[in-house]
ROSE-4610 file (N, C-alpha, C; in Angstrom, 1 decimal, always signed):
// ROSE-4610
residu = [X/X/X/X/X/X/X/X/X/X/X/X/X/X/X/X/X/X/X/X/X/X/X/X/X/X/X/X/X/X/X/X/X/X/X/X/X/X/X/X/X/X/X/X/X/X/X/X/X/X/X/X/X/X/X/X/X/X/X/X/X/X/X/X/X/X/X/X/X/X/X/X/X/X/X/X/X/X/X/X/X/X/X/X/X/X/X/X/X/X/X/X/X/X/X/X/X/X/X/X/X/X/X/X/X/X/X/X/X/X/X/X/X/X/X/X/X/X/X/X/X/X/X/X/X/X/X/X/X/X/X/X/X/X/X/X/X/X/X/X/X/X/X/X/X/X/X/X/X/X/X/X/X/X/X/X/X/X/X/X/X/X/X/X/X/X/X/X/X/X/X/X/X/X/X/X/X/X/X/X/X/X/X/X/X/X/X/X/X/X/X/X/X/X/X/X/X/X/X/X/X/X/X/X/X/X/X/X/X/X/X/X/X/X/X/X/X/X/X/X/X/X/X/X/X/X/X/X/X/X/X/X/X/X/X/X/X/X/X/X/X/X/X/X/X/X/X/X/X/X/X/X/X/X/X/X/X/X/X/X/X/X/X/X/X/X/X/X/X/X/X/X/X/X/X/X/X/X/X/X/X/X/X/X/X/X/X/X/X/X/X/X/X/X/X/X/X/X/X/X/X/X/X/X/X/X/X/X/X/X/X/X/X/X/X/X/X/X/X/X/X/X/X/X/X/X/X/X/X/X/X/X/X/X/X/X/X/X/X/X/X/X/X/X/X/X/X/X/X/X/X]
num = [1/1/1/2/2/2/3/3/3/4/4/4/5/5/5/6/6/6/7/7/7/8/8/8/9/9/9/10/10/10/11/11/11/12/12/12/13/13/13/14/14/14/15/15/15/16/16/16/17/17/17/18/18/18/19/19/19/20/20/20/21/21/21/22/22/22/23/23/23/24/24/24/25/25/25/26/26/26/27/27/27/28/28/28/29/29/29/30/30/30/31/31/31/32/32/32/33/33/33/34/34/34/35/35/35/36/36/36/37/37/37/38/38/38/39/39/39/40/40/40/41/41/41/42/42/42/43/43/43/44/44/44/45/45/45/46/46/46/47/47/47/48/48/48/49/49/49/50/50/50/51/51/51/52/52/52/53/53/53/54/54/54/55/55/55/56/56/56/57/57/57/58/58/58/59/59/59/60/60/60/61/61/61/62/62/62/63/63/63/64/64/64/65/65/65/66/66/66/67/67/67/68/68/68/69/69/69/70/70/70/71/71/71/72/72/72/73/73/73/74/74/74/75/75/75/76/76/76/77/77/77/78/78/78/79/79/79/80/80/80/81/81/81/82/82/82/83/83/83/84/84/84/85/85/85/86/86/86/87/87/87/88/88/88/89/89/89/90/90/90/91/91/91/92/92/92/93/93/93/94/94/94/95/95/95/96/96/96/97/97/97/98/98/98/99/99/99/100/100/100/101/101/101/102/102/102/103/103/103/104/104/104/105/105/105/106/106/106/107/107/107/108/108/108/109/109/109/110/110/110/111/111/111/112/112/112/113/113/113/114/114/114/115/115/115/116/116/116/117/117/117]
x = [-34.7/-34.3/-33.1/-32.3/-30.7/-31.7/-30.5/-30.6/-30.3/-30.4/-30.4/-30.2/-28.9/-28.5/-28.0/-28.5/-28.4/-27.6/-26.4/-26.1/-25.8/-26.3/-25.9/-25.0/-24.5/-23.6/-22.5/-21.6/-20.0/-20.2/-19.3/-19.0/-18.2/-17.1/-16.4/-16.5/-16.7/-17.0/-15.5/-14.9/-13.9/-13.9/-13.0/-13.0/-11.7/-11.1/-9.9/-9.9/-9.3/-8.6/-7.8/-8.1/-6.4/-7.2/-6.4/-6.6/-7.0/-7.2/-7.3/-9.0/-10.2/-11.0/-12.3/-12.9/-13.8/-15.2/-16.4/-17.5/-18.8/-18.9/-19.7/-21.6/-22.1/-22.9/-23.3/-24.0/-23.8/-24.0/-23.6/-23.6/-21.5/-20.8/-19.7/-18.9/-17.7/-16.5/-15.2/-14.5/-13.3/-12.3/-11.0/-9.8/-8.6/-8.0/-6.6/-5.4/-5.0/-3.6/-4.3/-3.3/-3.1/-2.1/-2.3/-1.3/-1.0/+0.7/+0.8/+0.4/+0.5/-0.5/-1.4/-2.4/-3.5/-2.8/-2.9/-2.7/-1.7/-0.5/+0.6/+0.6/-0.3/+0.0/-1.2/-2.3/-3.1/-2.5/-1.5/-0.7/+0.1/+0.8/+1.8/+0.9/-0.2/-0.7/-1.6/-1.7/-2.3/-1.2/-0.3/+0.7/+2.0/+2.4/+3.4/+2.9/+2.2/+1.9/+1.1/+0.2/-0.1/+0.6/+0.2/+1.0/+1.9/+1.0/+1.5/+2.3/+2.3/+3.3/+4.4/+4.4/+5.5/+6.5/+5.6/+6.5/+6.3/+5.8/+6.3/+7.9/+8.0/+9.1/+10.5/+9.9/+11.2/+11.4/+10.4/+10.8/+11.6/+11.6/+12.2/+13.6/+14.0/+15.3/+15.7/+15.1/+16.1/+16.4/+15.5/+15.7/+17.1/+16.8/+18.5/+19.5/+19.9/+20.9/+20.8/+20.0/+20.4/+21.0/+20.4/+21.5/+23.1/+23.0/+24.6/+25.1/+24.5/+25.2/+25.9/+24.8/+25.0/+25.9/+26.4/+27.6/+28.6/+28.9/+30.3/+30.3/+29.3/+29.7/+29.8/+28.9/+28.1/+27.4/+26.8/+26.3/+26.3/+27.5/+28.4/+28.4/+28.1/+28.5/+27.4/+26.3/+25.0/+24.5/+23.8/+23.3/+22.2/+21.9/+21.3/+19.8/+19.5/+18.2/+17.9/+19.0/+19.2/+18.8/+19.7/+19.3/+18.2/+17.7/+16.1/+15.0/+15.2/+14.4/+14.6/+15.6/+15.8/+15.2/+15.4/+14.4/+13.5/+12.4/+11.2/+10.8/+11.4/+11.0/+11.5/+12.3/+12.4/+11.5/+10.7/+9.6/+8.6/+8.4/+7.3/+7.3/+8.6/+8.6/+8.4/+9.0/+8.5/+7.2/+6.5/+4.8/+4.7/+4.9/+4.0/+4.3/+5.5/+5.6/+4.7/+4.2/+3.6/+1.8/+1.8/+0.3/+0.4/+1.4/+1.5/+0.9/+2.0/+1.6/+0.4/-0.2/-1.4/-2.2/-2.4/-3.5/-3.7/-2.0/-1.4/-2.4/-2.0/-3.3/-4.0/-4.8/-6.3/-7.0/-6.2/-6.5/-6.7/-5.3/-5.0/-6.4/-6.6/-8.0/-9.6/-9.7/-10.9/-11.2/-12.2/-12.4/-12.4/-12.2/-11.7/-12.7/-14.2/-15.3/-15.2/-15.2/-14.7/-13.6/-12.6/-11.5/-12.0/-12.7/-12.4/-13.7/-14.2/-15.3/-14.8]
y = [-0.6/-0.3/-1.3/-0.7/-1.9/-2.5/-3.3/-4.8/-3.9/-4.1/-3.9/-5.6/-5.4/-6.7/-6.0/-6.4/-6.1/-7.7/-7.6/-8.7/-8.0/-9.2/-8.6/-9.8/-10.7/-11.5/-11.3/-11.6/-11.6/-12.6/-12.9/-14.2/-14.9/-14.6/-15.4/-14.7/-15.8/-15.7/-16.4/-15.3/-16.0/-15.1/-15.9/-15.7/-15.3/-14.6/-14.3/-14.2/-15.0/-15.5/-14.9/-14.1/-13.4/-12.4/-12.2/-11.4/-10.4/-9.6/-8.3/-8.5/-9.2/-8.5/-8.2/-7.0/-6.5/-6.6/-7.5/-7.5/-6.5/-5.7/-4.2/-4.9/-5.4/-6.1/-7.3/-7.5/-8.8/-7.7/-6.5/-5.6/-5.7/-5.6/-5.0/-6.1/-6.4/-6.9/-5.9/-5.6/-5.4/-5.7/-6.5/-7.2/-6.2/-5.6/-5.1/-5.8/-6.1/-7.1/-8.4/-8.8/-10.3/-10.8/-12.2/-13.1/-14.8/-14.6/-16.3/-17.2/-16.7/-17.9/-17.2/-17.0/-16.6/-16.7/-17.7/-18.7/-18.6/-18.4/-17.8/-16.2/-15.3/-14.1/-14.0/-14.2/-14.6/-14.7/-15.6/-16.1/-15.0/-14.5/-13.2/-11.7/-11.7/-10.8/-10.8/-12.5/-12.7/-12.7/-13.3/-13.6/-12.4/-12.2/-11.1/-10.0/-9.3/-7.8/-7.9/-6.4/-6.1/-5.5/-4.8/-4.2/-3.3/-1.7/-1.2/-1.6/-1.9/-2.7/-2.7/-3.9/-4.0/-2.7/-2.0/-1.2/+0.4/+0.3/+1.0/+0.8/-0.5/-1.1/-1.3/-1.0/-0.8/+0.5/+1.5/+2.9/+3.1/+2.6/+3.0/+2.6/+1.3/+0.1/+1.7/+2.1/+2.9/+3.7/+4.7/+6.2/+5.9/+4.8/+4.3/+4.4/+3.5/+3.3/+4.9/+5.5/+6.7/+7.7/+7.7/+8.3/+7.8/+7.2/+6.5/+7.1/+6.6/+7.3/+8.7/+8.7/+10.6/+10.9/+10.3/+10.9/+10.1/+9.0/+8.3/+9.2/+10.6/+11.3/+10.1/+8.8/+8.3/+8.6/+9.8/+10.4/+11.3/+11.8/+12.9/+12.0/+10.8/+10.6/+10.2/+10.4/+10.7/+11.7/+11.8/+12.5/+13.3/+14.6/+15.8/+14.8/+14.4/+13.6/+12.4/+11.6/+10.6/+11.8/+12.3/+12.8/+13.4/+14.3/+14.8/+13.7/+12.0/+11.1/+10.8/+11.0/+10.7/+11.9/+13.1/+14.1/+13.5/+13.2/+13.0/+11.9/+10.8/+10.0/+10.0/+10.8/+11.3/+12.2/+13.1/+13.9/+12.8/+12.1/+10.8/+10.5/+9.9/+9.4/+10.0/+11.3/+12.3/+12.6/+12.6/+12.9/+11.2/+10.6/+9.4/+9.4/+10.1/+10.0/+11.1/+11.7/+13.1/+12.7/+11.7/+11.4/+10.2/+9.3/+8.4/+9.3/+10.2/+11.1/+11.6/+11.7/+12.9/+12.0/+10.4/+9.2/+8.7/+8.9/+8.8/+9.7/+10.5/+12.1/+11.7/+11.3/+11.1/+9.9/+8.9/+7.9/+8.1/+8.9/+9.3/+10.5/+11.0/+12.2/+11.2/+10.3/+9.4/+8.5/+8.8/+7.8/+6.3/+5.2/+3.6/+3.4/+3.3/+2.5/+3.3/+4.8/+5.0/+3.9/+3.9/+2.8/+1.7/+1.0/-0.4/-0.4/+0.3/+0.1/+0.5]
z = [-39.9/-38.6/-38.2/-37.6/-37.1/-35.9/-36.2/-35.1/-33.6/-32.4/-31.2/-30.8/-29.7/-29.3/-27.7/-26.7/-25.4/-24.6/-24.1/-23.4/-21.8/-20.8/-19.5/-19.1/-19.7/-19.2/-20.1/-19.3/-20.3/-21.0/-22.5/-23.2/-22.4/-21.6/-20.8/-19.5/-18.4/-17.3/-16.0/-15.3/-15.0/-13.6/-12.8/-11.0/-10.7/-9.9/-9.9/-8.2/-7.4/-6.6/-5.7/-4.6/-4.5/-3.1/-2.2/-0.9/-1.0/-1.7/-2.2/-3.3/-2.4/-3.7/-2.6/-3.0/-2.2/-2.5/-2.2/-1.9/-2.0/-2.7/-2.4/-3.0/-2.4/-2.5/-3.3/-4.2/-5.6/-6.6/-6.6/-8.0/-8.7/-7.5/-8.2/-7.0/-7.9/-7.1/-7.7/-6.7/-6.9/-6.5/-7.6/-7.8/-7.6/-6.4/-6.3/-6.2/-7.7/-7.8/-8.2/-8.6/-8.6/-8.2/-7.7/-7.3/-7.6/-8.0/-8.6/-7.3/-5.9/-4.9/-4.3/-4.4/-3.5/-1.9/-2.3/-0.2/+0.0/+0.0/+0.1/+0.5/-0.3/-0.3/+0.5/+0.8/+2.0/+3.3/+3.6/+4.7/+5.5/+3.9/+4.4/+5.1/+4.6/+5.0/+6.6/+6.9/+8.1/+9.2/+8.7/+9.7/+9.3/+8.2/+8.2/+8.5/+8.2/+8.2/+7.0/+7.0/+5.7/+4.6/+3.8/+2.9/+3.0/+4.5/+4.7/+5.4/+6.2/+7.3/+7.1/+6.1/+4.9/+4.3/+3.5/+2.8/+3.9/+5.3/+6.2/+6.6/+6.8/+7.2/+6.8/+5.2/+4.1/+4.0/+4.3/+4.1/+5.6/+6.4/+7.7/+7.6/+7.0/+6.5/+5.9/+4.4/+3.1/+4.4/+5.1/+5.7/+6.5/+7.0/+8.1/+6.8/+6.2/+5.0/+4.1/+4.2/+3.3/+4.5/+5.4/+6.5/+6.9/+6.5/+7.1/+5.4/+4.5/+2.8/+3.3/+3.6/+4.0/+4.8/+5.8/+6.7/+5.9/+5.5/+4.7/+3.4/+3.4/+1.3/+0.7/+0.7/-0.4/-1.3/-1.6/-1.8/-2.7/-2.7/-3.7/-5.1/-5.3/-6.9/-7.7/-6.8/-8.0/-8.3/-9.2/-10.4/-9.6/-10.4/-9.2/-9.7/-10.8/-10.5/-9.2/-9.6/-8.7/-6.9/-7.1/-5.4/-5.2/-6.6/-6.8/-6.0/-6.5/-6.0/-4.7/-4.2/-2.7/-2.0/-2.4/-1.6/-1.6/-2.9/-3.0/-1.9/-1.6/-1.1/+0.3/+0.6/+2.6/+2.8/+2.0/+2.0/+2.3/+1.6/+1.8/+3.2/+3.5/+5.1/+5.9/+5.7/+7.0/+7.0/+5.7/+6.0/+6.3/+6.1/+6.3/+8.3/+8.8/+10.1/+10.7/+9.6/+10.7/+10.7/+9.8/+9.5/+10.9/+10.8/+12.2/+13.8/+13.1/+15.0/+14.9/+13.9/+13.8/+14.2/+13.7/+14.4/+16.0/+16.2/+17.5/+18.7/+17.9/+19.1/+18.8/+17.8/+17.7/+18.9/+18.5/+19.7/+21.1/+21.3/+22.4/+23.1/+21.9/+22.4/+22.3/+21.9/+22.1/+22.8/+23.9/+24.7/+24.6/+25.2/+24.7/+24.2/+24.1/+23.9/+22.3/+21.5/+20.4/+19.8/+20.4/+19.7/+19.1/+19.9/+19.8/+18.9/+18.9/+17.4/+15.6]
């Protein structure tokens, strides 16, 4: 009969550090990203914004600068893929604006003591 060998611990046991790891009782952790400073990227997230925040913010920055491309015919000298990706990603913004408004009503239609829970 073969050997049977059952381990419930890793051979290497190691911690990973970083704003992004989530707690789901003492069965499972989950690590989203890593980071060369914890506490740094910690910081930006308390005091800058969070992630979305962030790359809300830079989608609103391109949407401005690709509109201005757009009236100077900036535009005319890329490649029909190149512009294929720019649809793609003003489609993004405008759902990501329509999902904004869609939260907006929502709030707006629930009474405060809903909210603030």
């Amino acid at each position: 009969m073969p050997d049977f060998n059952l381990s419930l611990a890793p051979a290497r046991l190691t911690q990973t550090i970083n704003p992004w790891t989530f707690n789901l009782g003492s069965l499972f952790t989950i690590n989203l990203g890593d980071s060369a400073d914890p506490v740094l990227e910690s910081r930006i997230l308390d005091k800058g914004g969070s992630y979305g925040r962030q790359i809300g913010r830079l989608g609103d920055v391109l949407g401005i600068l690709l509109a201005v491309a757009e009236k100077r015919k900036d535009m005319a000298t890329l490649s029909p893929d190149d512009l294929d990706k720019i649809e793609d990603f003003k489609r993004q913004l405008k759902r990501v604006e329509e999902l904004k408004d869609d939260r907006k009503r929502e709030l707006r239609s629930q009474p405060a003591a809903a909210i603030s829970n």
